[in-house]
C-alpha positions in Angstrom: 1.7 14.6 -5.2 -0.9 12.6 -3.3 -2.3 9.5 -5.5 -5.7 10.2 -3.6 -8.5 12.3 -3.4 -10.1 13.3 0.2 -12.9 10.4 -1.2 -10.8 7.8 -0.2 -12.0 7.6 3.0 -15.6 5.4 4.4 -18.6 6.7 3.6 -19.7 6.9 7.6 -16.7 9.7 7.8 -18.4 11.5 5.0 -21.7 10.7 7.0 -20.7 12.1 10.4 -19.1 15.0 8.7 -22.1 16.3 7.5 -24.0 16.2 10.9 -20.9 18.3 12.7 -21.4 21.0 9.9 -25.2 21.2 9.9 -24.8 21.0 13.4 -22.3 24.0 13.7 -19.7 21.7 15.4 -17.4 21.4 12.9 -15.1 24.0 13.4 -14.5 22.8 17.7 -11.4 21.3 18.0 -10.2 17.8 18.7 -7.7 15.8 19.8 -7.0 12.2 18.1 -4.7 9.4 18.8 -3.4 6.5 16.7 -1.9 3.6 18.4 -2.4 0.0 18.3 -3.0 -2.8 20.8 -1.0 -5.8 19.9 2.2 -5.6 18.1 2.9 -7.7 15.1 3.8 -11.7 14.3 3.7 -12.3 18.0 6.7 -9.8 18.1 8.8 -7.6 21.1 7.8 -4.8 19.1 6.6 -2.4 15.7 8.5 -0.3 13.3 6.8 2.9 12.8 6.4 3.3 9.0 4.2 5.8 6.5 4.8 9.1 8.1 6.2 11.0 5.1 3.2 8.9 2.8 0.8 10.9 5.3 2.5 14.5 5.2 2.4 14.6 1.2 -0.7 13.8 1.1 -2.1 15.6 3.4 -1.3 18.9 1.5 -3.0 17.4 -1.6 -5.6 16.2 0.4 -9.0 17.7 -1.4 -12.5 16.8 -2.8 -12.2 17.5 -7.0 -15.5 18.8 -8.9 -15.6 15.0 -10.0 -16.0 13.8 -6.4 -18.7 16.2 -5.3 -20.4 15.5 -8.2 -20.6 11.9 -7.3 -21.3 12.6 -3.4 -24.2 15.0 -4.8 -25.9 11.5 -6.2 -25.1 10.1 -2.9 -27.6 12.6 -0.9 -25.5 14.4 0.7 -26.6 18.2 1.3 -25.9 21.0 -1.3 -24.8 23.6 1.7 -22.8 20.3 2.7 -21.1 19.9 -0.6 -20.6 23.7 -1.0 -18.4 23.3 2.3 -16.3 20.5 1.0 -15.4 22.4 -2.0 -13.0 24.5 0.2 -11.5 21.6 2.5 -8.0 21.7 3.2 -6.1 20.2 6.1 -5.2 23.0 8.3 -5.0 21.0 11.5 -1.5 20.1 13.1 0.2 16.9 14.0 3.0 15.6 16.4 4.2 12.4 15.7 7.1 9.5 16.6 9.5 9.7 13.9 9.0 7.4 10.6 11.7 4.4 11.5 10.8 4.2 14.7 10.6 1.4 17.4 7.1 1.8 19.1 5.2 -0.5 21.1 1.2 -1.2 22.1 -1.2 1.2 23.6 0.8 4.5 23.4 0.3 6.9 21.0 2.3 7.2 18.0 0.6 10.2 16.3 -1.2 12.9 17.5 -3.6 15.2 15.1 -4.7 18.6 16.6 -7.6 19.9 14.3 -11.4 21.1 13.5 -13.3 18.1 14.3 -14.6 17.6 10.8 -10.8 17.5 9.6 -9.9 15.2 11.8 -12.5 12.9 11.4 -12.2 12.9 7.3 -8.3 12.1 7.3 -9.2 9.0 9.9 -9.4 6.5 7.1 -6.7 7.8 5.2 -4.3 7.6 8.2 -4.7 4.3 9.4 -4.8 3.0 5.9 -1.4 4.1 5.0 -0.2 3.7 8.6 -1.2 0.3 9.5 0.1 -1.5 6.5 3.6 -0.1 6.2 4.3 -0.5 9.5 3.5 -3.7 9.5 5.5 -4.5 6.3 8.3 -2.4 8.0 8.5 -4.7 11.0 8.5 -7.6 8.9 11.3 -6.9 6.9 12.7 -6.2 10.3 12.8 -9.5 11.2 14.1 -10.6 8.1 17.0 -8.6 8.4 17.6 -9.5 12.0 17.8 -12.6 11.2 19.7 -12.5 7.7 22.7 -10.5 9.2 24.8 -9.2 6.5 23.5 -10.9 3.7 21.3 -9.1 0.9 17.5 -8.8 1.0 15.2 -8.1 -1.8 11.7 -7.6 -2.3 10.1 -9.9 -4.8 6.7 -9.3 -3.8 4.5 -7.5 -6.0 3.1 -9.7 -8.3 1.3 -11.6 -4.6 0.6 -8.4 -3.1 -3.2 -7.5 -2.4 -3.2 -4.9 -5.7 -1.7 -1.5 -5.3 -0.5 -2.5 -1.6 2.4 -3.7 -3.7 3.9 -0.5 -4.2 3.9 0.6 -0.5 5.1 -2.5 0.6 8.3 -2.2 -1.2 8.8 1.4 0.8 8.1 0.3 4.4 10.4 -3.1 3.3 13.5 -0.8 2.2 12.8 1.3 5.7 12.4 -2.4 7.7 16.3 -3.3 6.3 15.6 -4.6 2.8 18.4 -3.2 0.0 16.1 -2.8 -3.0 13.1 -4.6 -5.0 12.0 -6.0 -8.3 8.7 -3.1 -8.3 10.0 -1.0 -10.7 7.8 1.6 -10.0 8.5 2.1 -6.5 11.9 2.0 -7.4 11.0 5.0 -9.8 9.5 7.0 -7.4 10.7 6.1 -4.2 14.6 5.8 -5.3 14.5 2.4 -4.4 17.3 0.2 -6.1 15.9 -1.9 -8.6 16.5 -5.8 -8.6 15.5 -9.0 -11.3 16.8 -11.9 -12.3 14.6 -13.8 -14.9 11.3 -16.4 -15.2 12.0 -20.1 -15.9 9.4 -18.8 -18.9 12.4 -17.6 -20.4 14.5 -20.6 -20.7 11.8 -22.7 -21.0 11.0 -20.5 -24.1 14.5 -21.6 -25.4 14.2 -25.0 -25.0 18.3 -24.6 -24.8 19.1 -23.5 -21.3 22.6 -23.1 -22.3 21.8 -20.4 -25.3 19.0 -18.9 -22.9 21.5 -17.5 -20.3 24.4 -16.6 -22.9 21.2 -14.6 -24.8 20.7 -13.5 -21.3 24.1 -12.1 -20.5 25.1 -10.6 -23.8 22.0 -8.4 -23.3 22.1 -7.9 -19.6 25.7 -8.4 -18.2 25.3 -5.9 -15.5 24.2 -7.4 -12.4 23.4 -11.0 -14.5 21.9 -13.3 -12.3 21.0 -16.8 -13.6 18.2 -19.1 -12.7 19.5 -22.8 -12.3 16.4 -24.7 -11.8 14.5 -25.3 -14.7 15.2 -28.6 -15.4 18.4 -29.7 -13.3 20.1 -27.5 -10.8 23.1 -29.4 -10.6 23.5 -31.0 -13.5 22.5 -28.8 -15.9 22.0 -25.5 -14.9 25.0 -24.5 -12.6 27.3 -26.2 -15.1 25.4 -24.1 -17.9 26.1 -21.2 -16.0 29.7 -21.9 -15.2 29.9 -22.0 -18.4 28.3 -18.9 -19.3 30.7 -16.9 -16.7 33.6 -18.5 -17.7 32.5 -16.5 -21.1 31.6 -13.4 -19.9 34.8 -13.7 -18.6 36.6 -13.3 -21.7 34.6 -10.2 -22.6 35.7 -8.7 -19.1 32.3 -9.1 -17.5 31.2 -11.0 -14.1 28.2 -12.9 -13.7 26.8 -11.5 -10.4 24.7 -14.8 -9.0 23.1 -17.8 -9.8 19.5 -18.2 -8.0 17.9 -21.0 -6.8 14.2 -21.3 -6.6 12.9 -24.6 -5.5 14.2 -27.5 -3.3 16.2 -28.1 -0.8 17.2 -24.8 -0.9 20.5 -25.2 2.0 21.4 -28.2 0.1 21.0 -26.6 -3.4 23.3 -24.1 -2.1 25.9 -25.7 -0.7 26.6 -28.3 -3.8 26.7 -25.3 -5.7 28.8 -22.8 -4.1 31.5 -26.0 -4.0 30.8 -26.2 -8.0 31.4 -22.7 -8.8 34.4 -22.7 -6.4 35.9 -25.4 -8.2 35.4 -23.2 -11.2 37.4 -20.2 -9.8 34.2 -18.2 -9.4 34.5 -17.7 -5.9 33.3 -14.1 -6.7 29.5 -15.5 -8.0 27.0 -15.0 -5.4 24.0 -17.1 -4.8 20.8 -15.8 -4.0 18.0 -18.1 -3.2 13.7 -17.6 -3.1 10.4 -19.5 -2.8 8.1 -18.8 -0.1 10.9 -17.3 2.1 10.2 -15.7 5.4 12.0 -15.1 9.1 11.7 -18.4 10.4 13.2 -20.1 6.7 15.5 -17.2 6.8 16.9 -18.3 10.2 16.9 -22.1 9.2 19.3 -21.4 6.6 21.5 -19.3 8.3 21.8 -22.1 11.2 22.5 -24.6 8.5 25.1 -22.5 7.2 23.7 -22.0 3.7 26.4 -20.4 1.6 23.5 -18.1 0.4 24.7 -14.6 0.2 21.0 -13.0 -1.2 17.6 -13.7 -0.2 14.4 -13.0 -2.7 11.6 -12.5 -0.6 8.1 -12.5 -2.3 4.4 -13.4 -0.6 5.1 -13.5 3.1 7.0 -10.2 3.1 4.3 -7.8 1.2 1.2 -9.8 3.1 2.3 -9.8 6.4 2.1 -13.4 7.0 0.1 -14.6 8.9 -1.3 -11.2 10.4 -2.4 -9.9 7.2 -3.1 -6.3 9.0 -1.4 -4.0 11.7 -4.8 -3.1 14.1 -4.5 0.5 14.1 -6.9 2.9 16.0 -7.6 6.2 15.8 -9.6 7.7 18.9 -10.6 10.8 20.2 -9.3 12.2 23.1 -10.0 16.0 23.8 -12.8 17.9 21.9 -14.7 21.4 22.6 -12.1 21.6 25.9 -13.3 18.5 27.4 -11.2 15.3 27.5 -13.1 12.2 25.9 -12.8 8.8 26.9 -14.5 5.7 24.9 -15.6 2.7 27.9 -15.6 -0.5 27.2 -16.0 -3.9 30.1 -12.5 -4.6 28.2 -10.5 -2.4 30.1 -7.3 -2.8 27.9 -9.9 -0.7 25.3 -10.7 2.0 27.9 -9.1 5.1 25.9 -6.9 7.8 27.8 -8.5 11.0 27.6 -6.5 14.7 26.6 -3.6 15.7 24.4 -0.3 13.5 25.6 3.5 12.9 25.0 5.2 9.8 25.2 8.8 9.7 26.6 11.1 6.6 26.3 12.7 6.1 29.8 16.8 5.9 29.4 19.4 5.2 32.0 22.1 7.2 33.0 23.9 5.8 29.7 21.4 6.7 27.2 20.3 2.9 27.0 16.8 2.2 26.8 15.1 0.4 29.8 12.5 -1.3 28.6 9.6 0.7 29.7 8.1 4.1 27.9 5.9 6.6 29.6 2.9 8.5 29.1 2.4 11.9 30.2 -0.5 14.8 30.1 1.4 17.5 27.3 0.4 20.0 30.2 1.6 18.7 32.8 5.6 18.6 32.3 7.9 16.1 34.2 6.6 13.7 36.4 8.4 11.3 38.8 5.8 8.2 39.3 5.4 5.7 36.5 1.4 3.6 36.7 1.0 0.5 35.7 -1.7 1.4 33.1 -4.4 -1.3 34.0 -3.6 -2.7 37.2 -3.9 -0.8 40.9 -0.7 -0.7 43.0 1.7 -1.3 39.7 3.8 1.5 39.6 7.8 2.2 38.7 9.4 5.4 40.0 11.2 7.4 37.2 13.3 10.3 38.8 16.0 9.4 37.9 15.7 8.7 35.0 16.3 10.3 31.2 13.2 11.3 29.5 13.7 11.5 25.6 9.9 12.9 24.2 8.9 10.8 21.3 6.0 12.8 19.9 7.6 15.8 17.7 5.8 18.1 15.6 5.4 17.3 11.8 3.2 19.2 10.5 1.6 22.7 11.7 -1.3 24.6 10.6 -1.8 22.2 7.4 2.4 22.8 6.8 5.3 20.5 7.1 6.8 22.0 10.2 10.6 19.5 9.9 12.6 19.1 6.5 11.3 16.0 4.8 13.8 12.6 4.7 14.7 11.0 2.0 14.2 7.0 2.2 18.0 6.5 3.3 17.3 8.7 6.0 14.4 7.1 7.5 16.0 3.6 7.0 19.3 4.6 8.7 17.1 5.9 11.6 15.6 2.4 11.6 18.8 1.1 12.2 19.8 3.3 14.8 16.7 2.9 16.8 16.6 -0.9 16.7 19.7 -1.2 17.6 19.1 0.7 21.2 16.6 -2.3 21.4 17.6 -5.0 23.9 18.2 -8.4 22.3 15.2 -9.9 24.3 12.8 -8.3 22.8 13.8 -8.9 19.5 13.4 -12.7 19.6 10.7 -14.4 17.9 9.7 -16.9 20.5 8.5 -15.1 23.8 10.1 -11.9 23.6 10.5 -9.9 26.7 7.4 -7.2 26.7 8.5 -3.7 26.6 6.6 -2.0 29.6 3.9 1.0 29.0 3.2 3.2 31.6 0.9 6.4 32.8 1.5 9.2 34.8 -0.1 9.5 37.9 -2.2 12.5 36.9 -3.1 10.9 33.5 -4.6 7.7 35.9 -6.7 9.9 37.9 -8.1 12.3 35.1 -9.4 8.1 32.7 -10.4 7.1 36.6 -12.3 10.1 37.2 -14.1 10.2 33.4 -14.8 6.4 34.0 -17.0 7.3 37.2 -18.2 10.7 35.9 -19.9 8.4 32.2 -20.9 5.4 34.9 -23.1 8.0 36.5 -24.8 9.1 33.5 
């Protein structure tokens, strides 16, 4: 069930809407893209996340007596309003699969629909599109870099509001194992993570009686935090103590967490306290402001950290804050459409298309996706999409089509995937990506080209609007 109403769009949606239906052109078709320009953190690449978000909604997608009511003191037409009463999403969509690896200025999702419908779901889309895949690809990198070792999300009480509660999705399908949002852990079937506040001991004043209060009542997955007052001195050896007890009552204190200082250090005096102890088997997990780069620190200092609590920097992006999503038209009324700009990397391509990742004869990617007219089939020259004379010949090579019909006729047209699914395809998609463009300083750029028939028809637009 969607959490939205079709008013959670911009009012200049609602605006244009109106003029297509009092203008009779509401019911042409079109053709939109979604892409984006510039991937992520300086990053090799994106991690396509939100897809499933979309679908659902989409079928719930509707204005509610309440909202018309409120667009009515808005001035917005009665024969308008009367309209809206009735809109569904009908249109269709093809679309890269959610868990993807995609890259800059090739389309990731298609929508094939009435203009008016694909104008109103516009806001919607990149809303929910933009953000998870940029949390996605975050947590990426995070997981990249952490290996083996357990990641969690922390980050809801930071996030901007309810962005919270997606961000611990598009983290799980970016490599994270679970959260602390109970909600989305509800909902989503996301496993479910805590420890405790230093609120909580402080509360005691007895850190000692704090975590044995704390592990009678919560000896599954018990996880102590050590750094109140002294992390050494007094709160591993408090909760040495306190394992040593649950012990006797045939339990097993899961981890200790560390939350401030030194954090390598922290760790490494304290995994050789607990070993000492015979509690090889306690874990120690480790937050504060964590990110890729601290992440990767640690893990080149050796840090006997075996779980890493991210919070801020995951579910904000840090320091892009937003994925720049756009969503342009490209065929309406059978005419291609093309948007000009003296920034010829924002020069749209015109028509309905299908991106194919190139592969060799092994099935490994190359490093280089094309871009093809849906009409026109296979094609055997490669063009640099920007520059004259650039161009890569493909013959021989294998052709896998990325966009794939989701959604026909305002129906799910494929089975939907659970979570698992999506991040297991994540995991088999990023690792057909070559190392060097997975590094975080000056990763290799993963080449998009054009066919030679999709050049000529954006060249031949570009004169045909110059003359005008």
């Amino acid at each position: 069930m969607s959490l939205y109403t079709a008013t959670y769009t911009d009012l200049y949606q609602l605006s244009m809407a109106q003029v297509y239906f009092k203008k009779d052109r509401h019911s042409q078709q079109a053709v939109f893209d979604y892409y984006f320009r510039k991937n992520p953190f300086n990053g090799g690449y994106t991690i396509f996340a939100g897809l499933e978000n979309v679908l659902d909604s989409l079928k719930e997608f509707r204005f509610t007596e309440e909202d018309l009511e409120y667009l009515k003191t808005q001035n917005f037409d009665a024969s308008f309003l009367e309209y809206l009463k009735d809109f569904r999403f009908r249109g269709s969509i093809f679309s890269v699969l959610e868990g993807d690896v995609v890259f800059p200025n090739q389309p990731i999702l298609r929508v094939e629909a009435s203009l008016i419908e694909a104008q109103l779901i516009e806001t919607f889309l990149l809303n929910m599109l933009n953000f998870q895949s940029l949390i996605a690809t975050k947590a990426c990198r995070m997981r990249y870099i952490a290996k083996d070792r357990t990641l969690l999300d922390f980050g809801l009480r930071r996030a901007h509001g309810p962005g919270g509660y997606y961000a611990s999705r598009a983290a799980f399908i970016g490599g994270f194992n679970g959260t602390s949002n109970v909600l989305a852990g509800k909902n989503f079937g996301l496993p479910i993570s805590g420890t405790m506040a230093h609120s909580f001991i402080q509360s005691y004043g007895d850190e000692l009686q704090a975590f044995r209060d704390f592990a009678e009542h919560r000896p599954k997955n018990c996880v102590l935090l050590v750094d109140t007052y002294n992390t050494l001195k007094s709160g591993v050896p408090n909760a040495i103590t306190v394992a040593k007890e649950m012990e006797v009552r045939g339990q097993r204190l899961l981890a200790i967490r560390l939350d401030s200082g030194d954090l390598a250090y922290f760790a490494k005096q304290s995994r050789k306290l607990l070993d000492e102890a015979g509690l090889d088997y306690v874990q120690i997990a480790a937050s504060n402001q964590l990110d890729e780069y601290v992440i990767k620190s640690l893990q080149e200092q050796q840090a006997p950290i075996d779980i890493y609590g991210v919070g801020t920097n995951l579910v904000i992006g840090k320091p892009d804050a937003a994925l720049g999503g756009v969503y342009k038209l490209a065929f309406y009324d059978g005419e291609p459409r093309i948007k000009i700009s003296e920034n010829v990397a924002k020069i749209t391509m015109p028509h309905a298309k299908q991106v194919y990742r190139l592969k060799n004869d092994k099935g490994e990617w190359i490093g280089s996706d094309a871009i093809g007219l849906t009409t026109e089939g296979s094609f055997e020259i490669m063009e640099h999409p920007f520059e004259a004379y650039k161009s890569m010949r493909i013959t021989n090579l294998q052709k896998e089509a990325l966009l794939q019909p989701v959604m026909e006729k305002g129906e799910r047209s494929f089975a939907t995937k659970t979570l698992q699914e999506i991040a297991d395809y994540r995991e088999k998609r990023f690792a057909q990506l070559p190392t060097e463009y997975k590094r975080f300083n000056n990763p290799h750029h993963y080449k998009v080209g054009i066919s030679e028939q999709l050049k000529e028809e954006r060249n031949r637009l570009i004169e045909l609007h110059k003359s005008l």
